[in-house]
C-alpha positions in Angstrom: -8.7 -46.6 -17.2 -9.6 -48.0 -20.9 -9.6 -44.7 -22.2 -6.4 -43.6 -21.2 -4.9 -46.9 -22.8 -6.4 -45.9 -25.6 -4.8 -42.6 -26.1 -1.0 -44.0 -25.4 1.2 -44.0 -22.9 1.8 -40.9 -20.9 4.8 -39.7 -22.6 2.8 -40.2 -25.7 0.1 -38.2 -24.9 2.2 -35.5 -22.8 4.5 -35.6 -26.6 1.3 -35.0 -28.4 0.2 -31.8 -26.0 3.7 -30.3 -26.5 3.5 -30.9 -30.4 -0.2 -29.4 -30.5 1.3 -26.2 -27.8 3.8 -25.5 -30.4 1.7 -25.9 -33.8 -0.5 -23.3 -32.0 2.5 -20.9 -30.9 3.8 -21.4 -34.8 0.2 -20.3 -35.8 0.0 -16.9 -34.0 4.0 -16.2 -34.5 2.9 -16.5 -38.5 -0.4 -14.3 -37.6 1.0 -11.5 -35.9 4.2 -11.4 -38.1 7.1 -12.8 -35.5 10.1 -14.7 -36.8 9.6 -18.6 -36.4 13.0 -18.5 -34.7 11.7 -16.5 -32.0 11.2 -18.0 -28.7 7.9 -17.2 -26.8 9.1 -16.5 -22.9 5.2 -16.3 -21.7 2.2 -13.6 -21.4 3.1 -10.1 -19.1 0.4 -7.4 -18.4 1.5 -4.7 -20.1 0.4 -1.0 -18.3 -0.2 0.7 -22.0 -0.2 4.6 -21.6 2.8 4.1 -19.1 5.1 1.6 -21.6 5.3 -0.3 -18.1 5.0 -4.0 -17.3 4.2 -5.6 -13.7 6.9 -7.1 -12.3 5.7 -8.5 -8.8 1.8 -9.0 -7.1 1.8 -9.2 -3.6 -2.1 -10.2 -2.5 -2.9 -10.2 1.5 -6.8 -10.5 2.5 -5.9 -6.2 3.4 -4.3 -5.2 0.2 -2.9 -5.8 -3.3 0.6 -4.3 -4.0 1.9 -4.5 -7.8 4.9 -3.2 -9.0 6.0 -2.2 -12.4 9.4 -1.8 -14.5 9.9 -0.4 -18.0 11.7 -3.3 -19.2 9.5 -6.7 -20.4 12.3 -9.1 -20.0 12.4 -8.2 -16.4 8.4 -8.6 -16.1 6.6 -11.5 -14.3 5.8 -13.7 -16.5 2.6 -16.2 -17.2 2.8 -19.5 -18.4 -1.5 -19.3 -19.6 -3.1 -16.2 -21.4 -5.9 -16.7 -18.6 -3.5 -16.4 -15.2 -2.2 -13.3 -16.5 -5.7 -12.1 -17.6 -7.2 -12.6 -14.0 -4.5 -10.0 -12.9 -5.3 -7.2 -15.8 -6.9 -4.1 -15.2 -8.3 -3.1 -18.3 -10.5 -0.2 -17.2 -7.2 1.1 -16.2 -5.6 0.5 -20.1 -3.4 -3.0 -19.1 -3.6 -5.8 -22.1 -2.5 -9.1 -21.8 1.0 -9.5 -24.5 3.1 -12.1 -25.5 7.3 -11.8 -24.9 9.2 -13.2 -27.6 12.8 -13.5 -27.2 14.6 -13.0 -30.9 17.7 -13.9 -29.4 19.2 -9.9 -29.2 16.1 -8.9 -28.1 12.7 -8.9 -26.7 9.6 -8.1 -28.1 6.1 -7.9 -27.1 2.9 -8.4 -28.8 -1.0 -7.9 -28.0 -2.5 -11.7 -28.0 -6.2 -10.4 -28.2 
């Protein structure tokens, strides 16, 4: 219980995660050449060869159903890299990207 006393209050320390989230986020939109402005809506599985994005998993213990659409705004979307990896299928040419919204339109980038 000290520790946490030590590290602030919980809207300090919840402030502090948000402010270190977003000095990341600045850090890859400067790497990869996006506009600061540009808002990051989450990671989509991108199906590469196809231009198509999953839009819905449906898992049962019997089957896994996915479904695609061409457009990324209209794709499920991942708040963590790592959710929407444990979903990919890179032996069958899906990547994990990022959806940035530029405010009259989307775009999508490759985050590994």
């Amino acid at each position: 219980m000290g520790e946490s006393k030590r590290r602030g209050s919980k809207e300090d320390r919840v402030a502090q995660s948000l402010e270190l989230k977003k000095s990341k986020l600045d850090n890859i939109k400067k790497a990869i050449g996006i506009p600061e402005n540009a808002e990051f809506c989450g990671y989509l599985i991108h199906l590469v060869e196809k231009d198509e994005f999953v839009q819905a998993i449906e898992e049962t213990p019997e089957v896994i159903k996915r479904a695609f659409v061409k457009k990324p705004e209209l794709a499920m979307r991942f708040e963590h890299f790592w959710d929407a990896n444990k979903y990919t299928k890179e032996g069958k040419g899906e990547s994990v990207v990022g959806l940035f919204d530029l405010g009259n339109q989307f775009i999508i980038h490759k985050v590994l």
